[in-house]
N, C-alpha and C positions, 0 to 999 in steps of 0.2 A: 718330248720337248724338241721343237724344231725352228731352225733358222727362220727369219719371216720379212718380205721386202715391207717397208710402209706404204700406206697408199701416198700416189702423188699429193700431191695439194690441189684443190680445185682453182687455185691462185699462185701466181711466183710471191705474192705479197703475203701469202699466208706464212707467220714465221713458224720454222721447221726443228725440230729436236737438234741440237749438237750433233754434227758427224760421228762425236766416238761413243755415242750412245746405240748399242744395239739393239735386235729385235727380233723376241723371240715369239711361238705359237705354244702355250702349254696347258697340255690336256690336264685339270683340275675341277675334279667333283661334279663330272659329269660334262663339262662345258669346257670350250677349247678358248685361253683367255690369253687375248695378244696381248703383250709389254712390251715395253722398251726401257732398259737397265743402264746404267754409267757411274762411273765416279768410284771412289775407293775411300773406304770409312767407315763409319757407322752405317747403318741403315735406317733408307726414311723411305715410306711408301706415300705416294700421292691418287685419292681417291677422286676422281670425277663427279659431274650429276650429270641431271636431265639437260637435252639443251646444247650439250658438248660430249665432248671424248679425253681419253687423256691427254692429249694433245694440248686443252688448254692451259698446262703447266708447263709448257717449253722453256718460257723465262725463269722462273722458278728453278725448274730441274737443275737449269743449266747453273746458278747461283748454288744450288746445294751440293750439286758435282763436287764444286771445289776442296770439298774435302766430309764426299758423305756418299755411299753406295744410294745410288735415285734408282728406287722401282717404279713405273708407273703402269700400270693397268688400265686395261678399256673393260668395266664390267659387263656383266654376262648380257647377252644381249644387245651391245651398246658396244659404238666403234668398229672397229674389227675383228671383237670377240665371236662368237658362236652363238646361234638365238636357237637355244633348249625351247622344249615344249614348256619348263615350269622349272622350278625354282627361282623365280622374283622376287620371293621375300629373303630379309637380308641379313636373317641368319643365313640361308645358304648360300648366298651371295659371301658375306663375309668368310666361311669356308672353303670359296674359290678362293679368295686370299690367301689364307692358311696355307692351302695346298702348292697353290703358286710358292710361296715362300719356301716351302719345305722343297720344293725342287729347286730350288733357288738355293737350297742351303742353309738359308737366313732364319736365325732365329727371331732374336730381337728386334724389333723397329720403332722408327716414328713416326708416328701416323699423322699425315694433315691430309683434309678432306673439305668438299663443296656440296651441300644440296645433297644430293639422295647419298651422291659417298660419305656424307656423315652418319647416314643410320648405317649402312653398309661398317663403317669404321667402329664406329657403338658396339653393334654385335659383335666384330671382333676384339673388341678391348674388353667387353663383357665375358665372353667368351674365353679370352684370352689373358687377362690383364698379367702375369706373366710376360707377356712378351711385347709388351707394349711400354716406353719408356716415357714418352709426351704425344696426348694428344691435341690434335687442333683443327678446330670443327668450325666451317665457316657456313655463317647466311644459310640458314635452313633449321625447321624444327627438328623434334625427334616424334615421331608417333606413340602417343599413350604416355608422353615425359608432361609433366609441368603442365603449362596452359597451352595442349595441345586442343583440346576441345575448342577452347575461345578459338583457337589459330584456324580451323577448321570452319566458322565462320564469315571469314571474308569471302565476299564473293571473287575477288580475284581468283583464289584456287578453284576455281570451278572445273580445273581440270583433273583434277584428283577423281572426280568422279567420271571422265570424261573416256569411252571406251568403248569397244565388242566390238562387230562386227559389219555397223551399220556405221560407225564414227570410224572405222579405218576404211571404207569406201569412201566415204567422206572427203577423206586430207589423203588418201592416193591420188599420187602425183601432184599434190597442194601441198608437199610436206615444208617447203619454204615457205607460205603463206601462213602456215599453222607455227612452225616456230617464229617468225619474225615477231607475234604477239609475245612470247617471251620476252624477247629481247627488248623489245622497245615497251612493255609496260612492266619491266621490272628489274630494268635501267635508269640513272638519274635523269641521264642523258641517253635519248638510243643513238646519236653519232658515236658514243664512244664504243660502244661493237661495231666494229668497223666491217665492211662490206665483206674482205678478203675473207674475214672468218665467217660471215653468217654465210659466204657458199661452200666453203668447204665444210662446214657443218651438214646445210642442209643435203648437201652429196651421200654425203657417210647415214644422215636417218632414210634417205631415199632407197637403201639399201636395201633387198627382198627382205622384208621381217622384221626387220629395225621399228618400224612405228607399231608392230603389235607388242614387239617387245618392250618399247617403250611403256605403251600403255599397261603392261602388264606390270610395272614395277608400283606404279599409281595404285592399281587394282589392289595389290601385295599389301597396302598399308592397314587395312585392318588386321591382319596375321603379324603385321610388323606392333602393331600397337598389346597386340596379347604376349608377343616376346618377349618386348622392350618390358611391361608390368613382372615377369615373370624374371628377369634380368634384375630389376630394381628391387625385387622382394629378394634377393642375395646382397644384395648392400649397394652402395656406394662405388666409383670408381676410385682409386685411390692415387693415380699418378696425376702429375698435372695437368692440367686442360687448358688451351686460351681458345676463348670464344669471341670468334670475332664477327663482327654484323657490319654491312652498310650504314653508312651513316642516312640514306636516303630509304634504309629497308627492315631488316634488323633489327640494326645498332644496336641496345645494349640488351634487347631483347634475348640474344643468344647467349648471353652469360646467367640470364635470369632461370634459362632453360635449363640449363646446363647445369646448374647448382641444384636442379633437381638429380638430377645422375651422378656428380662427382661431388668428392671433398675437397680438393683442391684445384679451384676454377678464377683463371685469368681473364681478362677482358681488354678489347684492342677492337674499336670502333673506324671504320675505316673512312675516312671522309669525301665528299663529294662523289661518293659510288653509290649505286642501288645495289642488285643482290649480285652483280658479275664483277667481284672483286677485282678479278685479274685482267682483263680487259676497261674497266673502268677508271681504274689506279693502282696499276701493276705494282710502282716502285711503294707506295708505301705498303700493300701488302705482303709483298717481297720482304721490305725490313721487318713489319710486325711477326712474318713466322721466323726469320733468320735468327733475331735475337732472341723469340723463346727459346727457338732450339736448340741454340749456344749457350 
């Protein structure tokens, strides 16, 4: 485990983690997974997706600080972590966590999560459910949960299957061109990702390896859907869950999900957002996880 400066921002406008939040590099199941930690309290971990790094929980972190130990993680591959040959599926993904945590000290937590950090958070509450006290899964399915098959139908995910070595020649050095279609078709609005983040984004996936890794967490989801069925044939989750959806993406589709995995499942539709909760309407998803978790 070693000190770790953050990368600058590709913008002065990009907002930046709290000063008294640190940043550490730690070697965890194989993969070297940069965080940044603050606050004194409980413990809550905040898991990313595709698209970002953890970085898009700044506002957030900073609100839960006030009286709550914040981990935030840049998974494997993604951000400033480390891009292994393999482990994208998210059971081991999830036991980059674990291990984090255990060097961290930290037993218990509370897990809120985005997009792929919610299957990531899955496996470990599955895995773990012990140590898990609330969790809270936003805008994204789970592989192999509920009516993943129907979900697998749109043609908007056409990126799921979207990969090798002929599509990362492709989008090198396009790698802004290839996420802006995230942004803007699965935003309400695309003004509200605002410019300052889609290049400090696009910086951080331009990274040597970043877009294979990317691709490979996509490729992962068949292995993530044999997990997840093999997770569910041991029950139910049993601590609470709030599932929350866009109101423009989701919306209460995530809880419909989610009642396939858990027994006790909240719901909190977030309004005039698509699936970038925290960029599209920070403050009320700000409140919808503050008050679960209080």
């Amino acid at each position: 485990m070693r000190a770790s400066d953050p990368i600058a921002p590709a913008s002065t406008d990009f907002r930046p983690f709290p000063s008294s939040f640190t940043t550490l590099t730690i070697p965890a199941n194989g993969a070297d997974i940069f965080v940044r930690a603050g606050g004194t309290g409980p413990a809550v971990v905040l898991l990313h997706g595709y698209g970002e790094t953890g970085d898009m929980w700044a506002p957030l972190a900073e609100k839960l600080a006030e009286d709550h130990t914040v981990v935030v993680p840049d998974l494997r591959g993604m951000g400033l972590s480390s891009h292994p040959a393999d482990g994208y599926d998210k059971k081991t993904e999830a036991r980059d966590i674990a291990a984090v945590l255990d060097a961290l000290k930290i037993d218990k937590v509370d897990l809120v999560a985005h997009d792929i950090g919610n299957m990531v958070g899955y496996a470990f509450a599955a895995e773990h459910p012990e140590r898990v006290s609330k969790f809270v899964l936003m805008d994204a399915p789970l592989p192999g949960v509920g009516p993943w098959e129907e979900i697998l139908k749109n043609p908007l995910l056409w990126h799921f299957r979207f990969g090798g070595p002929d599509m990362e020649r492709l989008v090198a050095g396009r790698e802004r061109i290839y996420l802006d279609r995230f942004w803007n078709e699965f935003s309400a609005d695309p003004k509200n990702f605002d410019e300052a983040s889609r290049a400090h984004y696009a910086r951080l996936y331009a990274l040597p390896g970043a877009m294979h890794s990317g691709f490979e967490q996509f490729k992962a989801f068949d292995q993530d859907a044999i997990d997840n069925k093999a997770f569910l044939a041991k029950g139910l989750l049993q601590m609470p869950v709030l599932a929350i959806g866009g109101e423009k993406s989701f919306g209460s589709t995530m809880a419909v999900v989610m009642r396939f995995a858990a027994s006790d499942v909240h719901e909190a539709v977030i309004p005039n957002a698509g699936h970038w909760l925290m960029e599209e309407n920070p403050t009320a998803t700000i409140d919808a996880v503050t008050k679960f978790l209080h």
